[in-house]
C-alpha positions in Angstrom: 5.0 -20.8 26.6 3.4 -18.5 23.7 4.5 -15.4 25.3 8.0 -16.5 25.5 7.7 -17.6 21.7 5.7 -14.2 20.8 8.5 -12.1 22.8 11.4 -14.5 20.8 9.7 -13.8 17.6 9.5 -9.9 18.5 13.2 -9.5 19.3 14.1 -11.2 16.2 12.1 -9.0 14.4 13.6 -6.2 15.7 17.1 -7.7 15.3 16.3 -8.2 11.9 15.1 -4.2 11.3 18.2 -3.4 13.1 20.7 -5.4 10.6 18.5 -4.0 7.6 19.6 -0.5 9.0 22.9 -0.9 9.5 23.2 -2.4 5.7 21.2 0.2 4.5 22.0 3.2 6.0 19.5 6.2 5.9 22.0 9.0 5.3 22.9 9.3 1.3 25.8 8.7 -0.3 28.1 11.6 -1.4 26.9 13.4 -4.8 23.4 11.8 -4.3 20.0 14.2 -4.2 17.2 13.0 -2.1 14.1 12.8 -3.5 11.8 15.7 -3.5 8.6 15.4 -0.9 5.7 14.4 -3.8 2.3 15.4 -3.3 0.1 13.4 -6.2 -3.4 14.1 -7.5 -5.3 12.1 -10.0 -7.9 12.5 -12.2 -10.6 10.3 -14.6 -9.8 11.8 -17.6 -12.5 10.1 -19.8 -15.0 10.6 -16.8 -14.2 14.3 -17.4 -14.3 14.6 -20.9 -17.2 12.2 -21.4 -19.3 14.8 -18.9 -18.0 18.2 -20.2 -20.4 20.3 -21.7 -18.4 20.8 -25.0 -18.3 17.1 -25.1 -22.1 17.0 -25.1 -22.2 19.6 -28.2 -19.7 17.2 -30.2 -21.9 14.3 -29.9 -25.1 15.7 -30.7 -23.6 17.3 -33.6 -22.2 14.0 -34.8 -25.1 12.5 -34.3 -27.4 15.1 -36.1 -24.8 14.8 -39.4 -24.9 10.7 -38.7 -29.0 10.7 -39.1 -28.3 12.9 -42.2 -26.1 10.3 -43.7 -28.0 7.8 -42.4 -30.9 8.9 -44.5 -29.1 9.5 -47.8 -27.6 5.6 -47.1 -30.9 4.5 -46.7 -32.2 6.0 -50.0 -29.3 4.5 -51.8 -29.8 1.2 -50.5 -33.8 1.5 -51.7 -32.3 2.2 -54.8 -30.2 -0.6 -55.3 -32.8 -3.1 -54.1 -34.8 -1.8 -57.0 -32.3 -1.9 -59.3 -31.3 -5.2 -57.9 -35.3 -6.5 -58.7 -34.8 -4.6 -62.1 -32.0 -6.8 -63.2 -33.6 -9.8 -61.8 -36.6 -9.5 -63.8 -34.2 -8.6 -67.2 -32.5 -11.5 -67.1 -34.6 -13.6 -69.5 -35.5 -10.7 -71.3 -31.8 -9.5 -72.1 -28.8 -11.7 -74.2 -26.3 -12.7 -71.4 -24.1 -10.1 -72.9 -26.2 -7.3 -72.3 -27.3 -8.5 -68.7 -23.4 -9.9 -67.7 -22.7 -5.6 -68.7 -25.6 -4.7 -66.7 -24.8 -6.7 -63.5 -21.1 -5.7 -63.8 -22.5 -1.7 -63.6 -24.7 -2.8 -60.6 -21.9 -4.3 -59.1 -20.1 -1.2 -59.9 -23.1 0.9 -58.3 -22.2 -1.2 -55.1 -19.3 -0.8 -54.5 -19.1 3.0 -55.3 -21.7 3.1 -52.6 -20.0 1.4 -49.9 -17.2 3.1 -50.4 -19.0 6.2 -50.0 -20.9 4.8 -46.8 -17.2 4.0 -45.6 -15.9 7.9 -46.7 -18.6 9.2 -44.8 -17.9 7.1 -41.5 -14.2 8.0 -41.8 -15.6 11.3 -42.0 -17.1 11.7 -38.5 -14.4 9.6 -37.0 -12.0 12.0 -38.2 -14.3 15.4 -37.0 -15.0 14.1 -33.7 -11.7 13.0 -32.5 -10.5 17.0 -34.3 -13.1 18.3 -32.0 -12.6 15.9 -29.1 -8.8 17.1 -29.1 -9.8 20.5 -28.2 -11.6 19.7 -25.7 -8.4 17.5 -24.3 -5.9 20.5 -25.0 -8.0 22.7 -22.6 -8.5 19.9 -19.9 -4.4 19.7 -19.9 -3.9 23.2 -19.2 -6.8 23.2 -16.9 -5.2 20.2 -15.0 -1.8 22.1 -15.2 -3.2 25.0 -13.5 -4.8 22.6 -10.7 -1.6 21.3 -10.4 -0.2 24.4 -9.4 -2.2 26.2 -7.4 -2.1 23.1 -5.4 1.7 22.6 -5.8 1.3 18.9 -6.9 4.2 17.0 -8.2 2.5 14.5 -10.0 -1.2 13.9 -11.3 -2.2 10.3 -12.0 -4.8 9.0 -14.1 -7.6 7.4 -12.2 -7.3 4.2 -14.1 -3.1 4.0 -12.8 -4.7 3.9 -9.2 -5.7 0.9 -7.2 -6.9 2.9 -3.7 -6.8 6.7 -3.1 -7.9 9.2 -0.7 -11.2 11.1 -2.2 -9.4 14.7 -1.4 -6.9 13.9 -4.1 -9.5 14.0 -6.6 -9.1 16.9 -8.4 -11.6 15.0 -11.4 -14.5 17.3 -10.3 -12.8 20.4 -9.6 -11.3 20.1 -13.8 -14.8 19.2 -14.9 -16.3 22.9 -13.5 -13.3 24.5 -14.9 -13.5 23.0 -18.4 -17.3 23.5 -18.4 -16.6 27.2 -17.6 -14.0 28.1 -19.8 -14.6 25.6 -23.3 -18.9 25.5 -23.4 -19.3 24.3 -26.9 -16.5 23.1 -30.1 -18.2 23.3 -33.7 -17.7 20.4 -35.3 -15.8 21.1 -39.2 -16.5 18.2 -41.3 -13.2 17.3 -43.3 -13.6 16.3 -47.0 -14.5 13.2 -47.6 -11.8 10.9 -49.2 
């Protein structure tokens, strides 16, 4: 009794397949291109750029100008806890003219500082993604070359791809390239605004 069913099933399967091709034919219509046969690569972009050797350089050289600035924020903010006590301990001392004038240059002490603490944030933001884009206009062209020496129509991103085959993974081979051609970017501060 199964069997019977499992063959009925089968043949209606296979009746249904054969209506499907009659409505949609396989030959195409006049004036109408069939698509080209796509061969597709991908590639982890960040995972590449985060490991590339010029990468590497960037960051340390951020991070050597950040601990600069770091210091020279910490000596300003030293400064103004000083002041800060100064004023504190003037207040008695001075007419509330004299100390509301006083507080109000503090104040103004402040904020000229955090803006200058923001500047300088801004600052490296701005010099790291100049130097980071240097790095990506080399890992384009060194991903355009891949792409043709292995006649790929299309190369995906690694986060666009849900399951792959490994030997489609051209992430590696663009990592030795870019390590080999770009070793090192000097980072150019831009002025601060």
């Amino acid at each position: 009794m199964r069997l019977v069913k499992a063959r009925r099933n089968a043949v209606t399967v296979l009746a249904l397949f054969a209506a499907l091709a009659v409505t949609f034919p396989t030959a195409s219509p006049a004036g109408a291109q069939e698509l080209p046969m796509s061969r597709i690569a991908f590639i982890d972009v960040q995972g590449v750029l985060r490991a590339s050797e010029a990468a590497r350089t960037i960051r340390d050289q951020i991070e050597v100008q950040r601990s600069t600035y770091q210091e020279e924020i910490s000596r300003q903010e030293r400064e103004l806890r000083a002041a800060e006590q100064e004023l504190a301990q003037q207040r008695g001392v001075l007419d509330p003219e004299a100390f509301q004038q006083r507080r109000q240059q503090f104040e103004q002490r402040v904020v000229e500082v955090q803006r200058g603490v923001q500047g300088k944030k801004r600052q490296l933001d701005e010099a790291y993604g100049q130097a980071m884009e240097q790095v990506r206009i080399a890992l384009v062209e060194i991903v355009a070359d891949i792409a043709k020496e292995r006649k790929a129509t299309a190369i995906l991103s690694k986060s666009a791809i849900v399951l792959a085959e490994k030997g489609i993974d051209i992430s590696e081979e663009a990592l030795k390239r870019l390590n080999q051609r770009l070793t090192s970017v000097t980072v150019k501060l831009p002025p601060i605004q």
